[in-house]
C-alpha positions as CSV (number, residue, x, y, z in Angstrom):
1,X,-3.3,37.7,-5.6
2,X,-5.8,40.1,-4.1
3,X,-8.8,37.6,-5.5
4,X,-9.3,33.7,-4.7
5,X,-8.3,31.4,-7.8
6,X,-9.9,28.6,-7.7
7,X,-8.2,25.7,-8.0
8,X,-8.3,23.7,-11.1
9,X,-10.1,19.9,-10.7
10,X,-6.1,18.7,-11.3
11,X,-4.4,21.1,-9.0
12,X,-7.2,20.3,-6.4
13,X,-6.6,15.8,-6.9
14,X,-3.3,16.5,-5.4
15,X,-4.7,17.5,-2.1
16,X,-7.9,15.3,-1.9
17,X,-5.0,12.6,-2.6
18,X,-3.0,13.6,0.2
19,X,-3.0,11.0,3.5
20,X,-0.8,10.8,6.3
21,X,1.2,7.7,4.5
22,X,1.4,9.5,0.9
23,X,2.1,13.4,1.6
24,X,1.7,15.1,-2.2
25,X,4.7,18.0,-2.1
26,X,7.3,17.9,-4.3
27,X,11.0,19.6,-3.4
28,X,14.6,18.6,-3.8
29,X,18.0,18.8,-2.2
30,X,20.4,21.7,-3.8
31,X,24.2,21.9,-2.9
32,X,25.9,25.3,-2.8
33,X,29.3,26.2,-2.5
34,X,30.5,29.6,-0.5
35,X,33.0,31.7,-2.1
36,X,36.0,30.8,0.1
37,X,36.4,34.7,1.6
38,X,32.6,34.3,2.4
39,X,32.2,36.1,5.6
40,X,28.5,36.8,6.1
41,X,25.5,35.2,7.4
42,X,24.4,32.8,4.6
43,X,20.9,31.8,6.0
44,X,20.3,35.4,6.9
45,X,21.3,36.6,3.3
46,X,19.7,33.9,1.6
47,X,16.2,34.6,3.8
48,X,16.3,38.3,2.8
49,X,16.9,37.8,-1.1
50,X,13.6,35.2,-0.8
51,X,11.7,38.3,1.1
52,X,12.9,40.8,-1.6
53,X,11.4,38.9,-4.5
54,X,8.3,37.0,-3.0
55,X,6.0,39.6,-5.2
56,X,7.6,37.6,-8.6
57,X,6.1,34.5,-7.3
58,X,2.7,35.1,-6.2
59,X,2.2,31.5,-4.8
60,X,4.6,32.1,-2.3
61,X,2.0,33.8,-0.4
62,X,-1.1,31.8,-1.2
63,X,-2.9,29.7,1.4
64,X,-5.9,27.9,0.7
65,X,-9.4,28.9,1.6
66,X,-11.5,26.2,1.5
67,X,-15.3,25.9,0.3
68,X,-18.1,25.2,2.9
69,X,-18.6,21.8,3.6
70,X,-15.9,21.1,1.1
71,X,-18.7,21.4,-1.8
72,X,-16.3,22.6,-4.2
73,X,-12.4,23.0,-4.8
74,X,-10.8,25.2,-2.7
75,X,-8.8,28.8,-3.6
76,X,-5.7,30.6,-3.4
77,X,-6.0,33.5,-1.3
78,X,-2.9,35.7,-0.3
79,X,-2.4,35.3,3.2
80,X,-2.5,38.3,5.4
81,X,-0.7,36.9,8.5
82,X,2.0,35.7,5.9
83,X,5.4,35.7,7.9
84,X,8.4,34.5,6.1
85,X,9.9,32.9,9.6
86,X,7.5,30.1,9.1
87,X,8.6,28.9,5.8
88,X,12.6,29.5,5.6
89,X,14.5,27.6,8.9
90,X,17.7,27.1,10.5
91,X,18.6,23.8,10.2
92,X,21.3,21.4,11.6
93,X,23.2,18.6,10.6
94,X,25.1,16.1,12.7
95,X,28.1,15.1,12.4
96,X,29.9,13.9,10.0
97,X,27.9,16.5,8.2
98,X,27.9,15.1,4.9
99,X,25.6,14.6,1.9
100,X,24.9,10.9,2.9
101,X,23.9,12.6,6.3
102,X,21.9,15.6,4.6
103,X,20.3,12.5,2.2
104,X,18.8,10.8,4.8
105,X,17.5,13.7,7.2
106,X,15.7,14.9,3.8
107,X,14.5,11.7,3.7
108,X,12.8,12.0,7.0
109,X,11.7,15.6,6.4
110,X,10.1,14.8,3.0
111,X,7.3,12.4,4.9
112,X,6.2,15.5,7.3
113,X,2.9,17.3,6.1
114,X,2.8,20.9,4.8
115,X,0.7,22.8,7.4
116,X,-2.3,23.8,5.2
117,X,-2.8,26.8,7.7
118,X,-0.6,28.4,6.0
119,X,1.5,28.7,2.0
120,X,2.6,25.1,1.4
121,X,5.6,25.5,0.8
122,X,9.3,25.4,3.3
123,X,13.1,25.6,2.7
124,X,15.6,24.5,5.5
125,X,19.4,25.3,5.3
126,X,21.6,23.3,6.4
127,X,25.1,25.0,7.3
128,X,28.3,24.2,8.0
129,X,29.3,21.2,5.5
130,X,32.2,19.9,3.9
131,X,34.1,21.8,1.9
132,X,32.2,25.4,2.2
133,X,29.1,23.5,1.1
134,X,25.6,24.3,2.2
135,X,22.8,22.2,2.0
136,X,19.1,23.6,1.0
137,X,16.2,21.0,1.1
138,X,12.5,22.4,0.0
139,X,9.5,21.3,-0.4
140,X,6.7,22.9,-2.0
141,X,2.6,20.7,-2.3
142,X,2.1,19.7,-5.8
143,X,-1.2,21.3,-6.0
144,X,0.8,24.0,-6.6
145,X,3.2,23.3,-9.0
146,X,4.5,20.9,-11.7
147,X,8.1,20.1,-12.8
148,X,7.5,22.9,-15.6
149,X,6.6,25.5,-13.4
150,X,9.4,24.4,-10.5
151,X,12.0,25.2,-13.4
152,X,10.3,28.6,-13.9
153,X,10.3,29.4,-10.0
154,X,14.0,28.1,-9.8
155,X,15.2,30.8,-12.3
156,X,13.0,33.4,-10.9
157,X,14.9,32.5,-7.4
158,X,18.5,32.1,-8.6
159,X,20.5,34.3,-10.3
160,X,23.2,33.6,-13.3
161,X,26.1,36.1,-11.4
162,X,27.9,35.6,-7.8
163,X,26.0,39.2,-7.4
164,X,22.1,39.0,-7.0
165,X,20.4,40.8,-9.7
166,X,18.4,44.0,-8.5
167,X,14.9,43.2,-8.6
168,X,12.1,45.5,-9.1
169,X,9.5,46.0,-5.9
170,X,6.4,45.7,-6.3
171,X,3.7,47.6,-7.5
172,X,1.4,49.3,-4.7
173,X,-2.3,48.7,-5.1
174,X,-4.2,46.0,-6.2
175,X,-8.0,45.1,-7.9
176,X,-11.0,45.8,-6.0
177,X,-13.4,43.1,-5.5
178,X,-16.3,43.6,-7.6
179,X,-19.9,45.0,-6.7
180,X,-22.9,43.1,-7.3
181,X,-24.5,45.3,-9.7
182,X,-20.9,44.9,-11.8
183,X,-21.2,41.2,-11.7
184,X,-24.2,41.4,-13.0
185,X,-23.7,43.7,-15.9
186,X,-20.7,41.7,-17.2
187,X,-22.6,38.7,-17.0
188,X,-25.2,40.5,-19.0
189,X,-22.1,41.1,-21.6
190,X,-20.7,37.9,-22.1
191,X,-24.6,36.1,-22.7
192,X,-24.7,38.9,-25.6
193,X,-21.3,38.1,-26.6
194,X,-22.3,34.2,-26.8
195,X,-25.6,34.6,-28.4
196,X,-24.4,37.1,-30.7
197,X,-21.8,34.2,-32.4
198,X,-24.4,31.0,-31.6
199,X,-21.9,29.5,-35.1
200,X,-18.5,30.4,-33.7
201,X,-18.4,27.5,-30.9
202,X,-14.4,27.6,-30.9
203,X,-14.4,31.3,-30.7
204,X,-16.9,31.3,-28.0
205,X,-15.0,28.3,-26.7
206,X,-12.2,30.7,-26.7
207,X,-13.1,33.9,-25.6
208,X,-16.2,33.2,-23.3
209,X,-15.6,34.5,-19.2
210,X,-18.5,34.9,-17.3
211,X,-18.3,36.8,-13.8
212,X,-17.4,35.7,-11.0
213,X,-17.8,36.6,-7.2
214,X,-14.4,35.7,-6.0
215,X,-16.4,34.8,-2.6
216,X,-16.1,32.2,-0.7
217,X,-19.9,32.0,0.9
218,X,-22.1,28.8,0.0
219,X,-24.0,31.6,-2.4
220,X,-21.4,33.2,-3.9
221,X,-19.6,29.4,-4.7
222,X,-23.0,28.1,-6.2
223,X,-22.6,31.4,-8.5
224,X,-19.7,30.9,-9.1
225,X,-19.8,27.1,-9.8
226,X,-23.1,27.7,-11.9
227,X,-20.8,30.3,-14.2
228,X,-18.1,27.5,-14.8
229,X,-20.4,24.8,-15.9
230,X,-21.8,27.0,-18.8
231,X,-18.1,28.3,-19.8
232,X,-17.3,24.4,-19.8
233,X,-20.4,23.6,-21.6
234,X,-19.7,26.3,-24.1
235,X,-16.1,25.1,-24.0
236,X,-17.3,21.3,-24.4
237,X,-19.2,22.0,-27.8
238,X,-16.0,24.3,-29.5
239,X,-14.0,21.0,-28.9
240,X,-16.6,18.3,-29.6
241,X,-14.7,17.8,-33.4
242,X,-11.3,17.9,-31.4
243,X,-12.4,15.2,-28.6
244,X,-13.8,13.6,-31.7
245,X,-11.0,13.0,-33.9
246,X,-8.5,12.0,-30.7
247,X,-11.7,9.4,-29.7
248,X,-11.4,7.8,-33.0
249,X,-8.0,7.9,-32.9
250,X,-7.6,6.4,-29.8
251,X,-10.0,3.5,-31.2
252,X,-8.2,2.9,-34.5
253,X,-5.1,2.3,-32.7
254,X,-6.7,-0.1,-30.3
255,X,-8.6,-2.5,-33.1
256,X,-4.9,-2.3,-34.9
257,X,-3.4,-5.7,-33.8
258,X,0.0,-4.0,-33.7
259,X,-1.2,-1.3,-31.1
260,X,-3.0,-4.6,-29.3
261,X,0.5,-5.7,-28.7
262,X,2.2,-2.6,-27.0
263,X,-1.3,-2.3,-24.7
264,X,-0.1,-5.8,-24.0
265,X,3.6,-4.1,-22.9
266,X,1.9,-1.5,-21.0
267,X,0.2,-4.1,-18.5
268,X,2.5,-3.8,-14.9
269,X,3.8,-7.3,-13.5
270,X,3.3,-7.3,-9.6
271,X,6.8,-6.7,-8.0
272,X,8.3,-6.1,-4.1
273,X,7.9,-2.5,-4.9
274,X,4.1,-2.2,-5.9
275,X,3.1,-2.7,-2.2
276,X,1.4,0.1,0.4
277,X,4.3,2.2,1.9
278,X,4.2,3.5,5.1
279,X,4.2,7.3,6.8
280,X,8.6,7.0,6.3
281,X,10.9,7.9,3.1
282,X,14.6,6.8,2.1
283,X,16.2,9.3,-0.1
284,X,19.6,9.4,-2.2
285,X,21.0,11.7,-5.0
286,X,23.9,10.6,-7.8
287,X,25.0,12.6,-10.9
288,X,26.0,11.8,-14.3
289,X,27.1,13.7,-17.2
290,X,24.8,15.2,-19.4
291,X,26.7,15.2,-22.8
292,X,27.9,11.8,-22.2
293,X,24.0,10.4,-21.8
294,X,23.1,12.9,-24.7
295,X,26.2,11.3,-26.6
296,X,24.5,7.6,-26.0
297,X,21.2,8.5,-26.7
298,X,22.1,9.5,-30.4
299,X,24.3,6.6,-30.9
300,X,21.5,4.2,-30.2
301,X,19.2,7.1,-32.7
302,X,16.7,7.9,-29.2
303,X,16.5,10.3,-27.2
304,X,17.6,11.6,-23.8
305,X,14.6,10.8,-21.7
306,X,15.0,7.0,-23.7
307,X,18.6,7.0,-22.0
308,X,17.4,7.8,-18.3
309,X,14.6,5.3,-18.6
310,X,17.6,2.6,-19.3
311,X,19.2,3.4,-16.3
312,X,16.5,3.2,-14.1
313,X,15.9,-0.1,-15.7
314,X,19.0,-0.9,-15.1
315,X,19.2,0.0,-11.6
316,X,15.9,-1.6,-10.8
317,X,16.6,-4.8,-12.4
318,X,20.0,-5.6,-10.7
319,X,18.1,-4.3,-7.3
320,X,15.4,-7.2,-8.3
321,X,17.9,-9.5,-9.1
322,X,19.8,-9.1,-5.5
323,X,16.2,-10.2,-4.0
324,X,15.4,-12.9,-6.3
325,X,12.5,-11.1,-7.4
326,X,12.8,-10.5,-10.9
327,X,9.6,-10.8,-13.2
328,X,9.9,-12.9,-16.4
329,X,8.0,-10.2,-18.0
330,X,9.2,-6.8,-18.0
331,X,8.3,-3.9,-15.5
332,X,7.2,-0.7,-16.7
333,X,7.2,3.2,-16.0
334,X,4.9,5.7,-15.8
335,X,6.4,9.0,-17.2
336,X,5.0,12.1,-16.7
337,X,4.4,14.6,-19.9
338,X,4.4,18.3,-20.0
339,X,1.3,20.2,-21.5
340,X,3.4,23.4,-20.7
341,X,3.9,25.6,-23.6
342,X,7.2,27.5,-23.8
343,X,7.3,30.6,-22.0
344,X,4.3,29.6,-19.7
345,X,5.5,30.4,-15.8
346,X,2.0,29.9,-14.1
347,X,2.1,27.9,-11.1
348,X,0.1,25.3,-11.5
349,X,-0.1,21.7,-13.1
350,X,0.1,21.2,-17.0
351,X,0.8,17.4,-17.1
352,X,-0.6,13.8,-18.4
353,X,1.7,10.5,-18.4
354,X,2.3,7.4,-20.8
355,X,3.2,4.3,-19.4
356,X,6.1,2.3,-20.9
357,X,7.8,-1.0,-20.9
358,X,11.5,-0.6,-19.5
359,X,13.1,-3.9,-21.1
360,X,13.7,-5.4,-17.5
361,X,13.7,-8.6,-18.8
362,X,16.6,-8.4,-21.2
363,X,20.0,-8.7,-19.6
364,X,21.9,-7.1,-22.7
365,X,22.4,-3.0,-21.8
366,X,22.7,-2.2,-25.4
367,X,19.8,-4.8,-26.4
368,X,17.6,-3.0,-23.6
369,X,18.4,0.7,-24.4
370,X,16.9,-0.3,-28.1
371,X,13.9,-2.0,-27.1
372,X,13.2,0.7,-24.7
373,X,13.7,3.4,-27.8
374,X,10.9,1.0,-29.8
375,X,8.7,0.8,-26.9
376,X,8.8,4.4,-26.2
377,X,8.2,5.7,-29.3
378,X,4.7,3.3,-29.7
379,X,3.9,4.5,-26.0
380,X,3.8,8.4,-27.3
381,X,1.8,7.3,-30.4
382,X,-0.7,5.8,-28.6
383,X,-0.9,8.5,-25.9
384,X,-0.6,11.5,-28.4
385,X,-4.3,11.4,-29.0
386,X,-5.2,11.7,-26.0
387,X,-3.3,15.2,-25.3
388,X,-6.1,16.7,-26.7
389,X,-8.3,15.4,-24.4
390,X,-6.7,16.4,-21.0
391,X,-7.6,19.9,-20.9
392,X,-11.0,18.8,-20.9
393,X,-10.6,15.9,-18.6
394,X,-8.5,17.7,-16.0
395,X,-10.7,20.6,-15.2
396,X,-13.9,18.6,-14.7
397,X,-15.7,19.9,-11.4
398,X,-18.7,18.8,-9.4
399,X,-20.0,19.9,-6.5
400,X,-19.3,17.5,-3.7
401,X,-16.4,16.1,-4.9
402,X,-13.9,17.4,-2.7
403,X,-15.3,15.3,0.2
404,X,-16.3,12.2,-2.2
405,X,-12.5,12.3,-3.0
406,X,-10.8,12.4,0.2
407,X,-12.7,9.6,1.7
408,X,-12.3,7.4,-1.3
409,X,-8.6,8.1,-0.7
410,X,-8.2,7.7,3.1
411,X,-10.3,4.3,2.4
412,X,-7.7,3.1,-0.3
413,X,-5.3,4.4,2.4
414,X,-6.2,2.4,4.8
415,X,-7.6,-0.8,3.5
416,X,-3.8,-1.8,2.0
417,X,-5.7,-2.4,-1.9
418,X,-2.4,-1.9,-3.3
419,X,-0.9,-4.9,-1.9
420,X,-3.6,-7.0,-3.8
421,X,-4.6,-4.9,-6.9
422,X,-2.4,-5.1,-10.3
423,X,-0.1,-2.3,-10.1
424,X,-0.9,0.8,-13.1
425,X,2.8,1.1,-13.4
426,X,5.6,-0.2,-11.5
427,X,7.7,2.7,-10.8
428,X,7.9,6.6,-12.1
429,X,10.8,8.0,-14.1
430,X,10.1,11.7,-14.6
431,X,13.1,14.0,-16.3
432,X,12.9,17.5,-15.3
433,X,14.9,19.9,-18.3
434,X,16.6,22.7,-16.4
435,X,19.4,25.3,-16.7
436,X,22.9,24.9,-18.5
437,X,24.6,27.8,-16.8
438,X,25.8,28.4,-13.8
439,X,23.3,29.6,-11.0
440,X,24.0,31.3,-7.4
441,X,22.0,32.0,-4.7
442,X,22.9,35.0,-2.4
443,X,26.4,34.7,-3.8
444,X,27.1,31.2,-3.0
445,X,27.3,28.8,-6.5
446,X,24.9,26.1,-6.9
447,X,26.7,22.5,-7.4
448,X,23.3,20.4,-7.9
449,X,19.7,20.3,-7.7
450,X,18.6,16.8,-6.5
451,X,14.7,16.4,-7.3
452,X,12.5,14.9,-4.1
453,X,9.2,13.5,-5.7
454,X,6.4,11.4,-4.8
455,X,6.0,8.2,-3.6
456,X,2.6,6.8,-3.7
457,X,0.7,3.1,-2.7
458,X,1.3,0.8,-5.0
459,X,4.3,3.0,-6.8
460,X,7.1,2.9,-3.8
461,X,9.9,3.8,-6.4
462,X,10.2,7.5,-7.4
463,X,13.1,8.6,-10.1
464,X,13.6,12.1,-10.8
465,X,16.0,13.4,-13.1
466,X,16.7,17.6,-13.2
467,X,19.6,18.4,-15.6
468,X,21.6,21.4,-14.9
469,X,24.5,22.5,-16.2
470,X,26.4,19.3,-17.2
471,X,24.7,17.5,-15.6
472,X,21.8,15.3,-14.5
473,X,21.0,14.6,-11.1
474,X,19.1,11.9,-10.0
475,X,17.1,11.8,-7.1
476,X,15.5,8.5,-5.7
477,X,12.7,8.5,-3.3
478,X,10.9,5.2,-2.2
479,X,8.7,4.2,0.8
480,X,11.0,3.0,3.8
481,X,9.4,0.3,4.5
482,X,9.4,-1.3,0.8
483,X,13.9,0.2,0.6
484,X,14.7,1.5,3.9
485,X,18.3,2.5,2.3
486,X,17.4,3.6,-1.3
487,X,21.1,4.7,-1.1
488,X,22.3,0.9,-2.1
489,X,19.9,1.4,-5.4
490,X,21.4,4.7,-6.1
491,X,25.0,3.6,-6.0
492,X,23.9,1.5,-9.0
493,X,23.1,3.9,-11.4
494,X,26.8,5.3,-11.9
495,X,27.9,1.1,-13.0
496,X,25.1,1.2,-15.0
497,X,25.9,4.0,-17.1
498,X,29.1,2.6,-17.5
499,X,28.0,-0.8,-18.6
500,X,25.7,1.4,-21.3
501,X,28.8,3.1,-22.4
502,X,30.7,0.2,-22.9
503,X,28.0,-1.6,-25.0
504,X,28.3,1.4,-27.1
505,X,32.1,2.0,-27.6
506,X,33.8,0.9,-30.5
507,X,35.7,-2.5,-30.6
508,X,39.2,-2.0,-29.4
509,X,40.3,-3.4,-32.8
510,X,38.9,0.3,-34.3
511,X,40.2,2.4,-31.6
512,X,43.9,1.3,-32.3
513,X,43.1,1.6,-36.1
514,X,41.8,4.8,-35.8
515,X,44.8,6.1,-33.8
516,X,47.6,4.6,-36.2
């Protein structure tokens, strides 16, 4: 990363977003097991493996350079005072030394800050746990990196044998910066190119990539600024019939009275957990079986994403329900969608969301799970026109926004509107595909991969879901102050899936015919 890249206008949200109360990293809690003759220095080997293949994951030695005056997004640079002792630590547990301990210390670490000084990211290891286990929590800022690309960095990390792979070094040298009079003669280049083709707007749309001075001096980022707004414009007109046709989409389904009734489903009731949260986190982790919830979700003809978001409906309903504080009508989720296309490892963010209804207000599991499958399919129909649009939509810069941005969000910060204002969604189920084989890490075999998300104002309630092996794991993550013990919600989810189960086994009548 010998030039600045630019942030893109979505990367860049997640840091104008950022307040003390509502810290934008992502992370998550993984538990490894030590071979049982293990007799080296696991944080030591662990540390030098990470050094050894930094150069595979570029980002990992990235800081930010701001723009003067915050004018425009800011870039990744590499950072040349990088030291690896200020992102992998030492860390302790106290006793009993158990998960339910390592749970609620990741908790507390997970509302801390990322020093912007330097790469956002960290890893702590935690040593000397139960049975040979070792506990690794990290945390990496979301203007970073998205689920997609957190799977990609996890299988660039680990390795699929108890022996670390050997790993190629890297390459010595790296792109000089270009000269003025260079700038200048591509830029001459790619006007020729676009005049050349005036009738091939998606070509142009396609191909076009003016210079760019990679500089971070007010001149060099009006350049540079001026060069993006005519590749977007140029961009803008090669997608005018795409933006066109998901518009008018997006309009037919509105005026159809049946779409007018799952907008209707989509509208968030205000609950206990669409409140501001404070500056503190409560975190907990439980697993299920994969092929089991795979098993349910083609019984009931979904899918497995429909299956998680009945469990978190479940979980949050009988939470509600303890509280007395169940809406009539039902909550909903917001669920984050990939853009990623297979094979795509860049680190950066390649999402949009749907929001859903989660059937809170039916008390039948297997009655829920099906309207959940209904409402989730119409939420992707009337969201799939709009995929075409984000691209556009998430890239859109203007100068001065960066500081426009962060005062907006400091002010919604601090003025509490998200104890007043109707809620968007009322809580975030995101499910994160990942590995099916085993994975190690400097010889010791990882057991699970607990995801540690995002809790925002007005969205306390964060429900991750990584699969790996067979597995899922579930990580909750909520605002203290709205669950100080998210552990008691957690403990849920495991009766839930077993009341889901039940509604979906056969009568006993069949089981004993179908033995005899």
């Amino acid at each position: 990363m010998a030039d600045g890249k630019k942030l893109s206008s979505l990367d860049a949200s997640f840091l104008y977003l950022e307040t003390p109360e509502m810290p934008m990293h992502v992370g998550s809690m993984a538990i490894f097991r030590l071979p049982d003759d293990y007799k080296g220095d696991f944080f030591e080997d662990f540390k030098a493996m990470i050094v050894s293949r930094l150069h595979i994951a570029p980002i990992l030695k990235a800081r930010l350079e701001k723009a003067p005056l915050d004018i425009d997004h800011p870039s990744w640079v590499e950072d040349d005072q990088f030291d690896i002792d200020r992102h992998i630590f030492r860390a302790s547990l106290p006793q009993p030394r158990d998960r339910a301990t390592l749970e609620r210390i990741v908790g507390w670490m997970h509302a801390k800050l990322l020093n912007r000084a330097r790469p956002l990211w960290e890893f702590y290891v935690f040593e000397g746990m139960k049975d040979n286990e070792v506990g690794l929590y990290s945390k990496m800022h979301h203007a970073a990196i998205d689920g997609g690309a957190g799977a990609a960095l996890t299988n660039m990390i680990y390795d699929i044998s108890p022996t670390p792979r050997k790993v190629d070094p890297p390459t010595a040298g790296s792109k000089p910066g270009q000269e003025p009079r260079d700038i200048a003669a591509n830029l001459l280049d790619s006007y020729q190119q676009l005049f050349t083709q005036p009738l091939d707007a998606s070509a142009a749309a396609k191909n076009l990539q003016l210079p760019r001075t990679g500089k971070s001096d007010i001149g060099s980022i009006l350049f540079d600024n001026a060069m993006y707004q005519i590749e977007s414009a140029v961009r803008f007109a090669g997608n005018i019939p795409t933006m066109v046709k998901s518009v008018s989409d997006v309009l037919g389904k509105i005026s159809d009275p049946k779409s007018r009734e799952s907008l209707a489903s989509m509208v968030s009731p205000p609950t206990m957990l669409n409140k501001t949260i404070s500056s503190e986190r409560s975190f907990a982790g439980v697993s299920i079986s994969l092929s089991r919830s795979k098993a349910l979700a083609k019984q009931a003809g979904g899918k497995l994403n429909d299956v998680v978001l009945a469990l978190a409906s479940g979980v949050v309903r009988r939470y509600l329900q303890q509280y007395g504080t169940l809406p009539a009508k039902s909550l909903t989720a917001a669920v984050p969608i990939s853009l990623r296309e297979e094979g795509n490892t860049e680190a950066n963010n390649q999402v949009f969301g749907m929001i859903c209804s989660i059937a809170t207000n039916i008390d039948d599991p297997k009655a829920r799970l099906e309207a959940i499958i209904a409402q989730s399919t119409k939420s992707k129909e009337m969201s799939h026109p709009l995929r075409a649009l984000m691209p556009q939509i998430s890239n859109i810069s203007m100068l001065g926004a960066p500081m426009m941005v962060q005062v907006l969000a400091l002010l919604y910060s601090r003025s509490n509107l998200s104890d007043v204002l109707p809620p968007a969604a009322n809580i975030t189920v995101s499910n994160v595909p990942g590995p099916r084989q085993t994975l190690y890490a400097a010889g010791a075999e990882l057991l699970h991969i607990f995801p540690v998300s995002i809790s925002t104002h007005g969205q306390a309630l964060n429900i991750t879901v990584q699969s790996y092996r067979d597995q899922l794991d579930f990580g909750f993550i909520v605002g203290a102050n709205i669950i100080p013990h998210v552990q008691v919600m957690c403990d849920m989810l495991p009766e839930e899936f077993a009341a889901l189960e039940a509604a979906y086994a056969p009568p006993a009548a069949d089981v004993k015919g179908a033995a005899e």
